[in-house]
C-alpha positions as CSV (number, residue, x, y, z in Angstrom):
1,X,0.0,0.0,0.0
2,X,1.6,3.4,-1.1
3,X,1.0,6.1,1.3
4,X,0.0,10.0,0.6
5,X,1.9,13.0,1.8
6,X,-0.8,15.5,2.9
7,X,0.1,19.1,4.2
8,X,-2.3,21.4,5.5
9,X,-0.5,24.2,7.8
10,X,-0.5,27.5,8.7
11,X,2.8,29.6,9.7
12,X,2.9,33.0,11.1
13,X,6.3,34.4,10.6
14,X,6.3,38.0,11.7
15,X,3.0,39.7,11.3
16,X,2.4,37.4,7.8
17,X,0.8,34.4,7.7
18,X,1.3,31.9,5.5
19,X,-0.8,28.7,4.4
20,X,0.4,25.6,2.8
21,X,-2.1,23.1,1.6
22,X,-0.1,20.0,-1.0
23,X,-0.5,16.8,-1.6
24,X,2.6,14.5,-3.2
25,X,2.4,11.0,-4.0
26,X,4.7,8.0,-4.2
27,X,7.1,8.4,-7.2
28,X,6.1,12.2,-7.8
29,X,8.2,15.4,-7.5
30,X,6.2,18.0,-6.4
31,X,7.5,21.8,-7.2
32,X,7.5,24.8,-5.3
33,X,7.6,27.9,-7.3
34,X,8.2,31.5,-5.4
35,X,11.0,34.1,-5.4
36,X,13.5,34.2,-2.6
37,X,11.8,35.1,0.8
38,X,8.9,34.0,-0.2
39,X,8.2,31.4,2.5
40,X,9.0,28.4,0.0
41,X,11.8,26.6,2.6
42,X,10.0,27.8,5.7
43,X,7.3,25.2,4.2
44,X,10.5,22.1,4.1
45,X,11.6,23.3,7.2
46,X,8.1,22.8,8.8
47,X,7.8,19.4,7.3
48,X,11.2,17.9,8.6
49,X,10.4,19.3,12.1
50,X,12.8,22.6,12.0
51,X,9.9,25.0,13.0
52,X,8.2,23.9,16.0
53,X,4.7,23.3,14.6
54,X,1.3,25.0,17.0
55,X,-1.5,24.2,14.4
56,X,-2.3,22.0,11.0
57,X,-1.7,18.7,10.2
58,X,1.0,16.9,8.0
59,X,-0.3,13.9,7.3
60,X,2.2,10.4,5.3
61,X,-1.1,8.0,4.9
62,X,-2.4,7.8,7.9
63,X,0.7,8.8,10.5
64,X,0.5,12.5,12.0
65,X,4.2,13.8,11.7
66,X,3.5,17.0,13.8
67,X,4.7,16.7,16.8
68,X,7.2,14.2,16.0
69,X,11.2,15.1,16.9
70,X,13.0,15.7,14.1
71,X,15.1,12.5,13.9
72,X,11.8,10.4,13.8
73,X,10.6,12.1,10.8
74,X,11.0,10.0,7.8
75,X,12.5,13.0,5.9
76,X,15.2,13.1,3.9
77,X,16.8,17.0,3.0
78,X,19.1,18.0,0.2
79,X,20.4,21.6,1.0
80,X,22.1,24.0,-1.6
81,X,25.3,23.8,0.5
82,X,26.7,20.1,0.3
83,X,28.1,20.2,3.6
84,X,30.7,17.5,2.9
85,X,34.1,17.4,4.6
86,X,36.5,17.5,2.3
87,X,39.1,15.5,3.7
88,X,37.1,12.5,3.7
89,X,36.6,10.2,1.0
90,X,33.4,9.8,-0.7
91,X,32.3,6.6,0.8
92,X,33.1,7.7,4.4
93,X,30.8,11.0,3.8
94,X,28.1,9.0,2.8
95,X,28.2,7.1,5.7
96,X,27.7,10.2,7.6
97,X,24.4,9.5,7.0
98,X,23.8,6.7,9.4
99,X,26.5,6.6,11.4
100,X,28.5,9.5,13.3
101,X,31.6,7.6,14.2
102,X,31.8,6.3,10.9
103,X,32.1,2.8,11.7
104,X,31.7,0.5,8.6
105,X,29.6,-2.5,8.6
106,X,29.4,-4.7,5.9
107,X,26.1,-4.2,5.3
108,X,26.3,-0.5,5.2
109,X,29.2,-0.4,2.9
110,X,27.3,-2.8,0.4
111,X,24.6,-0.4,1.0
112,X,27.4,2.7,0.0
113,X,28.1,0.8,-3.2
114,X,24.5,-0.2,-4.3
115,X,24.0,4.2,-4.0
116,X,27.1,5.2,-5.7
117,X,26.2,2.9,-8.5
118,X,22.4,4.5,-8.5
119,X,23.7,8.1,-8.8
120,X,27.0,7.1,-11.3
121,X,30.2,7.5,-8.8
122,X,31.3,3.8,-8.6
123,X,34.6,4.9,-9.7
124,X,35.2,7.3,-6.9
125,X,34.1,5.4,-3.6
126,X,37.7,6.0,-2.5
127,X,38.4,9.6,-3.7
128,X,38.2,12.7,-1.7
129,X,36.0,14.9,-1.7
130,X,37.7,17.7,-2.4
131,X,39.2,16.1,-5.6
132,X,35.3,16.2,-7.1
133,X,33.5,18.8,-9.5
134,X,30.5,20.7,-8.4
135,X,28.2,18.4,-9.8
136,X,29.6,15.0,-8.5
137,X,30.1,16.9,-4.9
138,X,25.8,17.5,-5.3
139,X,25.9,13.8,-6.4
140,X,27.6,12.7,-2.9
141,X,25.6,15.0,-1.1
142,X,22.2,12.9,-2.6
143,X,23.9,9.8,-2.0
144,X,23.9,10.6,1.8
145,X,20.9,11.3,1.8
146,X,19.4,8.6,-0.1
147,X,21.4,6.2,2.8
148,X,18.8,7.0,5.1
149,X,16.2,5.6,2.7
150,X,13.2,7.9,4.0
151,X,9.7,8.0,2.6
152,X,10.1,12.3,2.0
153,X,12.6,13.7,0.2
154,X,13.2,17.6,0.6
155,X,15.4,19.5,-2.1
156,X,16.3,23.3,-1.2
157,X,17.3,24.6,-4.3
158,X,20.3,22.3,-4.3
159,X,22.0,22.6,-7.6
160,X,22.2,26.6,-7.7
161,X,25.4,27.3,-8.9
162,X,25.6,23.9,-11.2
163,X,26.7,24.7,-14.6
164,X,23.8,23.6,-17.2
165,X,24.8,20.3,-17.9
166,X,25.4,18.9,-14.2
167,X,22.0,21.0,-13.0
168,X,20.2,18.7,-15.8
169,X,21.5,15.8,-15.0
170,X,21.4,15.9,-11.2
171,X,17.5,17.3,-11.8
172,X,17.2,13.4,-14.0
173,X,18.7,11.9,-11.3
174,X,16.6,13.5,-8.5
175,X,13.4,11.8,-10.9
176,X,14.5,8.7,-11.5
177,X,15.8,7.8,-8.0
178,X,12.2,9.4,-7.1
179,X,10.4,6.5,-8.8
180,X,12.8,3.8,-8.4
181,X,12.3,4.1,-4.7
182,X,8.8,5.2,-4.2
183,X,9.5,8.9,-2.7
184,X,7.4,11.9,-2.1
185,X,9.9,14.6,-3.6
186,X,9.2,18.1,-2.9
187,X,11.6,20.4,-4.7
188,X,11.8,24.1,-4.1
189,X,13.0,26.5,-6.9
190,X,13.0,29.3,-8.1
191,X,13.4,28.1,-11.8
192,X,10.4,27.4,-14.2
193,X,12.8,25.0,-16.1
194,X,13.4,22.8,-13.2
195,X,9.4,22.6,-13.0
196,X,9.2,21.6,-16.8
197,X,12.1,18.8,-16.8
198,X,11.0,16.8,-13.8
199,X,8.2,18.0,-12.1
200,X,4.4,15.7,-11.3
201,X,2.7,18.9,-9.9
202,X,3.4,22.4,-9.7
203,X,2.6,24.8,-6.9
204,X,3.6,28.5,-6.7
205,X,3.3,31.0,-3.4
206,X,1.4,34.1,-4.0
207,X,0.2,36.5,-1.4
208,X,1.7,33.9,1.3
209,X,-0.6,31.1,-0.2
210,X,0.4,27.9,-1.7
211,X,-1.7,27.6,-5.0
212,X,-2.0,25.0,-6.7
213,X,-0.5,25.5,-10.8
């Protein structure tokens, strides 16, 4: 049985208020159009738990996820900033994912491999960081992410900055993994052709609403 992200909230940030009403599906990306202070990542940050929540309801199926802690949210997020450390090699910073001590069972590194083959950096399990383009630094950075293996996935306008080529591809990659593993992908942007290359549904904030496109 597939379950149904429902989000029906409303945030008062200063003396606005602001009302977000989606719905996302397994295997869809859902898009968040708005310029920059529009309240587009306040609406990600509600969902993984970063603003305390006082009213609304954010449903996965039949599971309230308000007043869950952050850490038992199954939420995945994908930041603009990578946040890797550079002097680690790739397979140790995706490992950061689950484990802080990075200690290496056999299970997770199969599980390391298996991702680094899904997002195309087989070749570089050993590399460091630092010794990566822009583009295959964003592809660690998913990798991480995609270790956790949560229902949501949360994109922050993460490949701002990407030249054309490695935005397109990592915005591919973003859809395929989507369906392969059954997510509920909410992407924010600012960038009408990141709606049109990958994008189920389309939502855009206007006067502090979330209206459907």
């Amino acid at each position: 049985m597939f379950s149904v992200l429902d989000v029906a909230y409303s945030h008062k940030d200063a003396d606005e208020i602001y009302h977000y009403a989606l719905q996302a599906h397994p295997k869809e990306v859902v898009a968040i159009l708005g310029e920059s202070g529009s309240g587009k990542s306040t609406l990600l940050d509600i969902i993984a738990g970063f603003v305390e929540s006082n009213a609304g309801s954010i449903m996965l199926d039949d599971k309230e996820l308000l007043g869950l802690s952050v850490e038992k949210r199954p939420v995945s997020i994908l930041f603009q900033s990578h946040n890797l450390f550079e002097h680690l090699s790739v397979r140790k910073n995706i490992l950061l994912g689950v484990s802080k001590t990075l200690k290496e069972s056999k299970e997770d590194v199969a599980k390391v491999q298996d991702i680094l083959k899904e997002v195309g950096l087989e070749a570089f399990e050993h590399t460091l960081a630092s010794r990566l383009s822009g583009g295959q630094q964003q592809r660690v950075a998913l990798a991480r992410v995609l270790m956790r293996r949560e229902a949501i996935l949360l994109l922050d306008e993460p490949f701002t900055g990407l030249d054309e080529k490695s935005r397109a591809e990592m915005l591919d990659l973003v859809k395929m993994i989507t369906q392969a593993h059954n997510l509920h992908t909410i992407m924010v942007t600012h960038e009408v052709q990141d709606c049109k290359r990958i994008a189920d549904k389309v939502y855009t904030m206007q006067n502090h609403t979330l209206v459907a496109s």
